[in-house]
C-alpha positions as CSV (number, residue, x, y, z in Angstrom):
1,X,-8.4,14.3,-4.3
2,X,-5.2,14.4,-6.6
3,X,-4.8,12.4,-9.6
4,X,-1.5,10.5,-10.9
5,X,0.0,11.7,-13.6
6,X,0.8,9.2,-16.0
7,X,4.5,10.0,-16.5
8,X,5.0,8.6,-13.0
9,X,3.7,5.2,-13.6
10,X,6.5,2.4,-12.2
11,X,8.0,0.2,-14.4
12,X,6.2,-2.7,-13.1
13,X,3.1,-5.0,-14.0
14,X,0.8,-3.0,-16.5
15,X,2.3,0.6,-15.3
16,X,1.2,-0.6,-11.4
17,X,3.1,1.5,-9.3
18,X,4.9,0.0,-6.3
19,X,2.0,0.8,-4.1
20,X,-0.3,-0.3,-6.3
21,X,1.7,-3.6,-6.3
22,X,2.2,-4.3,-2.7
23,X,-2.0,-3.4,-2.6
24,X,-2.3,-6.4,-5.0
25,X,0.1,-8.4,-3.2
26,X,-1.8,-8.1,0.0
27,X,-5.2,-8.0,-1.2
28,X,-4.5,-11.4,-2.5
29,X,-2.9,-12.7,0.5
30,X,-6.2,-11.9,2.2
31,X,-8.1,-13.7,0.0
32,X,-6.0,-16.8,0.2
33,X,-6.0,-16.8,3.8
34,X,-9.4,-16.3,4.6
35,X,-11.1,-18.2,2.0
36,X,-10.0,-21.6,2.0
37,X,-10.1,-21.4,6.4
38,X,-13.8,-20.6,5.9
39,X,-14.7,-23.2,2.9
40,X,-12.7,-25.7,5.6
41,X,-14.5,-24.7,8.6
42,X,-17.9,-25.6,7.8
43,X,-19.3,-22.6,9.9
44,X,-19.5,-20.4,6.7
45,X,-22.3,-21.4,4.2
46,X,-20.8,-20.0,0.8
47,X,-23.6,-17.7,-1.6
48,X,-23.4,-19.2,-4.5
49,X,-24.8,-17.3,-7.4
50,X,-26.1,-13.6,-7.3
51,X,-30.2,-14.3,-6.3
52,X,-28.6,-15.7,-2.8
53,X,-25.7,-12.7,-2.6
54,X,-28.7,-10.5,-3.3
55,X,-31.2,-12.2,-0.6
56,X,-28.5,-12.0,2.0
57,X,-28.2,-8.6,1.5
58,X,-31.7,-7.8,1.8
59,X,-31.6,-9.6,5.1
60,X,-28.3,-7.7,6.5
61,X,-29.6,-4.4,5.2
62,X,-31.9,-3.6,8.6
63,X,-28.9,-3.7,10.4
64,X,-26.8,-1.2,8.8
65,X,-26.2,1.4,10.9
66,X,-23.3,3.4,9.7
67,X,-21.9,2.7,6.1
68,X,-21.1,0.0,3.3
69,X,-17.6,0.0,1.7
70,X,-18.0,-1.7,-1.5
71,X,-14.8,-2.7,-4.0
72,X,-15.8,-4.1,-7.6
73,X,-12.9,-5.3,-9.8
74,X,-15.7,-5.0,-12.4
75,X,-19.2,-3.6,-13.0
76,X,-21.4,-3.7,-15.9
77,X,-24.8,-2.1,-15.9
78,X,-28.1,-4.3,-15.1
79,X,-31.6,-2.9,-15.3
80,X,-32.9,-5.2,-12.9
81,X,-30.1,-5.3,-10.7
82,X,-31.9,-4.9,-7.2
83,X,-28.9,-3.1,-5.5
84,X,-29.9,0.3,-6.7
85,X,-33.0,0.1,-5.1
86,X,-31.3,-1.1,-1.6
87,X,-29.1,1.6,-2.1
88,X,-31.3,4.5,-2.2
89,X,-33.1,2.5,0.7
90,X,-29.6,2.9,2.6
91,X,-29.4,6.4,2.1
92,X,-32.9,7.6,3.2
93,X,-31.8,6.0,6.0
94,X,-28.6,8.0,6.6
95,X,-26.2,5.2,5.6
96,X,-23.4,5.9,3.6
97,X,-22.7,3.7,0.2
98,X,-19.3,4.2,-1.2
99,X,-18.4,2.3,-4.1
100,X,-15.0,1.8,-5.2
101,X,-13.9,0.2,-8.9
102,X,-11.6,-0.2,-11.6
103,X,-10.8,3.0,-13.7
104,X,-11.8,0.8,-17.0
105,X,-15.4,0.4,-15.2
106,X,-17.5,3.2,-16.6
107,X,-16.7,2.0,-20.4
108,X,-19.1,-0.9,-19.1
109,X,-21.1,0.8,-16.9
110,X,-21.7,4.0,-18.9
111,X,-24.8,5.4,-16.1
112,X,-22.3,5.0,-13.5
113,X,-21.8,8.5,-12.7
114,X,-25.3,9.3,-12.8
115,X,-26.4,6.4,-10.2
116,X,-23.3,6.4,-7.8
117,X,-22.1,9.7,-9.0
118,X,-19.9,9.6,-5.6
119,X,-17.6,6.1,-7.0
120,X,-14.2,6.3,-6.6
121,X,-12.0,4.8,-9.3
122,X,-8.5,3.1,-8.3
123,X,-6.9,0.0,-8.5
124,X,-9.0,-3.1,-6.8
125,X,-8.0,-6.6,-7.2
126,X,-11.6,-8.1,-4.8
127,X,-14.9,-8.1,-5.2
128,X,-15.5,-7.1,-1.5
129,X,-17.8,-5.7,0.8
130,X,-17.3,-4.3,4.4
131,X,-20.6,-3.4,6.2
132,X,-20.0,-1.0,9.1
133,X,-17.4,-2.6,11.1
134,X,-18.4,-5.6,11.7
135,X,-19.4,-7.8,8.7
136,X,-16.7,-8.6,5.5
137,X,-18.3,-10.5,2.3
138,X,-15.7,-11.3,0.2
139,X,-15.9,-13.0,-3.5
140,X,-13.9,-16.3,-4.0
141,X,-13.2,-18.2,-7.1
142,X,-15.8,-18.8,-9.2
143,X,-17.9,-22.3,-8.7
144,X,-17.4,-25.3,-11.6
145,X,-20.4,-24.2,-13.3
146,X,-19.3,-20.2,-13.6
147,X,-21.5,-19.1,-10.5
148,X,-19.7,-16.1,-7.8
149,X,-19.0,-17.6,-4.8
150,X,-19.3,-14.9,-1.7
151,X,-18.3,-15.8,1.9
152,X,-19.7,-13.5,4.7
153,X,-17.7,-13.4,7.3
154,X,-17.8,-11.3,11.0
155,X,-14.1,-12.5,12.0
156,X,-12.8,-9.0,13.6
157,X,-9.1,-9.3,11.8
158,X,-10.5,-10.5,8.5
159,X,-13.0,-6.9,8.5
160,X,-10.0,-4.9,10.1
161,X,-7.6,-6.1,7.4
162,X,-10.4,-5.5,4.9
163,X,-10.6,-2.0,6.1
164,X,-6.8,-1.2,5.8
165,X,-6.8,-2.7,2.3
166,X,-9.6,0.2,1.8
167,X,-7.8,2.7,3.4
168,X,-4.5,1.6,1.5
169,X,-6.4,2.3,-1.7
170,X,-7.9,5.7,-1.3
171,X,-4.7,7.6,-1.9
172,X,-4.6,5.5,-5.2
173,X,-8.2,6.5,-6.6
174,X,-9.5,9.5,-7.6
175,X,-13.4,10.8,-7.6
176,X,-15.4,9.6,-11.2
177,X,-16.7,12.7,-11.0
178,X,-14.5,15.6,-10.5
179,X,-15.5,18.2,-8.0
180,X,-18.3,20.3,-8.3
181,X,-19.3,18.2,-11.2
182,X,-22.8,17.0,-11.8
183,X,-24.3,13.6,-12.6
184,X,-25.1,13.7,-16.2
185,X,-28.6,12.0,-15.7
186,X,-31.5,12.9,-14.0
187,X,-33.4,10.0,-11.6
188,X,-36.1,10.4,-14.4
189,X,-33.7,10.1,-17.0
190,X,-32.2,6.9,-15.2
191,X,-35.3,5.7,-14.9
192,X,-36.2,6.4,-18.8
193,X,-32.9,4.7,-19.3
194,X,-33.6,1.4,-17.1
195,X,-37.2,0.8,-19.0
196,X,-35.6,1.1,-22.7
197,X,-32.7,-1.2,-21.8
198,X,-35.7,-3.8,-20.9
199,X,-37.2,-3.4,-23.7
200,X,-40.6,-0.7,-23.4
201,X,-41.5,1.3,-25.4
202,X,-42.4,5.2,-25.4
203,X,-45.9,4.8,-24.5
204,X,-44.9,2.2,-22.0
205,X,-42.8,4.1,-20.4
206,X,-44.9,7.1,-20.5
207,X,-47.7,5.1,-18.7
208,X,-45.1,3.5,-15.8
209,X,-43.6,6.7,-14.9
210,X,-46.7,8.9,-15.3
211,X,-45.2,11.2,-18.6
212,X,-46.2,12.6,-21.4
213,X,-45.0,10.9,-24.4
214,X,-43.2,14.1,-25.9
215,X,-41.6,14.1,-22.3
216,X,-40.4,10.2,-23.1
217,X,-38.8,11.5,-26.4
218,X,-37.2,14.4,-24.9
219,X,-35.5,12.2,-22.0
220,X,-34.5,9.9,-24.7
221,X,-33.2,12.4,-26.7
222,X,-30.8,13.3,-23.8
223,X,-29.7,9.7,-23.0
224,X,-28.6,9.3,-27.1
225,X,-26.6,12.5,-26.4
226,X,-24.9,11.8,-22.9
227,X,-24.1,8.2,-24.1
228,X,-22.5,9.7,-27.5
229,X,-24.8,7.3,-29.6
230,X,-27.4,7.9,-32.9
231,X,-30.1,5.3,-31.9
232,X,-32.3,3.3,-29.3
233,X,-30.4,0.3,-30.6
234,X,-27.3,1.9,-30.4
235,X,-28.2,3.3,-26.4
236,X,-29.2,-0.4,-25.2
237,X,-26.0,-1.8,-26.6
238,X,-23.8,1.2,-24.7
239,X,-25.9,0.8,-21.9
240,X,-25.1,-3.1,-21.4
241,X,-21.1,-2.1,-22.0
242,X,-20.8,-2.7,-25.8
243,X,-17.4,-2.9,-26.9
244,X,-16.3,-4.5,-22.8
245,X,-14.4,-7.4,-25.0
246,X,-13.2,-5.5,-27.6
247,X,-9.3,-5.2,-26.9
248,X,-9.2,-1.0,-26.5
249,X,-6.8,0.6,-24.8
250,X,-7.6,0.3,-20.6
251,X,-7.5,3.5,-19.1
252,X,-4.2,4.3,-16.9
253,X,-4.8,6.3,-13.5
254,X,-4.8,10.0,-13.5
């Protein structure tokens, strides 16, 4: 997929171009029009909080037939974040997972290429998902006490439109990982990863994932080295997206 080059960033809002502005523009619209309708209506019961986002998933996951679009305006890595799991579930299945996020994303989500190693990374201005062609859940503002707020929705023009705002973005991303290239972590190695981040240790891990402890070390050993770091300590904190409020420089498309 081609890049951008950055010497053909627009003049306007952060370096957007003008497509990237209009895709902003009408993302946003979207949003407006279809979440107050559906707080107004009564007939959409808002998921407050992540447990019941998660729990609805679990229950519209049977009926996946095709594929699941997912946008993230942000993602940070969570070793007990049940979505892997659901996703791998998907795919034995034959269902297609495409995720879709922010080119600052993998500086908080450092495994990223490893676990979705197919992400696309473009501008996004929703948390959205659109499950085959028939189901939108789309993230509204927050709730008074700092919960996300998700409204599922199976109105036909609010998933088409949700669908064209995907489509407008594809020409505007570009693959994580560029062709031909290979996730730098192994499943074992994720899963080595997922149990430090929680807090085992060696011979913990060992004995969940059925290893030798010299095998523990040397998966460890890789992790320090993919994630650029000198220590356990050092891995956690990059794992969890140290540095996510520091002020560095946001990465422009490519």
């Amino acid at each position: 997929m081609p890049g951008m080059d950055v010497s053909d960033l627009g003049s306007s809002l952060l370096g957007e171009t003008p497509a990237m502005a209009r895709l902003r523009t009408r993302t946003l619209e979207l949003v407006g029009r279809t979440i107050g309708p559906l707080a107004e209506s009564g007939e959409s019961v808002p998921l407050v909080g992540l447990a019941a986002r998660n729990t609805e998933l679990r229950r519209l996951a049977p009926h996946v037939r095709r594929q699941v679009l997912v946008l993230q305006t942000d993602y940070a890595y969570d070793p007990e974040d049940p979505g892997l799991d659901l996703s791998r579930r998907l795919g034995m299945r034959g269902v297609a997972v495409q995720l879709l996020t922010r080119p600052t994303t993998p500086r908080t989500h450092p495994l990223l290429s490893s676990i979705y190693p197919n992400t696309l990374l473009g501008p996004v201005f929703v948390r959205a998902m659109v499950i085959d062609d028939h189901t939108a859940m789309i993230s509204g503002p927050d709730d008074a006490f700092g919960n996300r707020v998700v409204w599922c929705t199976h109105d036909r023009a609010v998933v088409a439109e949700m669908l064209e705002i995907w489509d407008e973005t594809l020409p505007l991303a570009r693959p994580l990982l560029e062709p031909g290239e290979e996730p730098p972590l192994t499943e074992r190695q994720l899963a080595v990863a997922r149990l430090l981040c929680i807090g085992e240790k060696d011979k913990a891990i060992a004995r969940l994932l059925d290893l030798s402890p010299r095998t523990v070390e040397r998966e460890v050993s890789t992790l320090l080295r993919v994630l650029g770091v000198g220590s356990r300590t050092e891995a956690v904190l990059e794992m969890r997206g140290r540095g996510v409020n520091s002020g560095g420089t946001d990465d422009l498309p490519r």
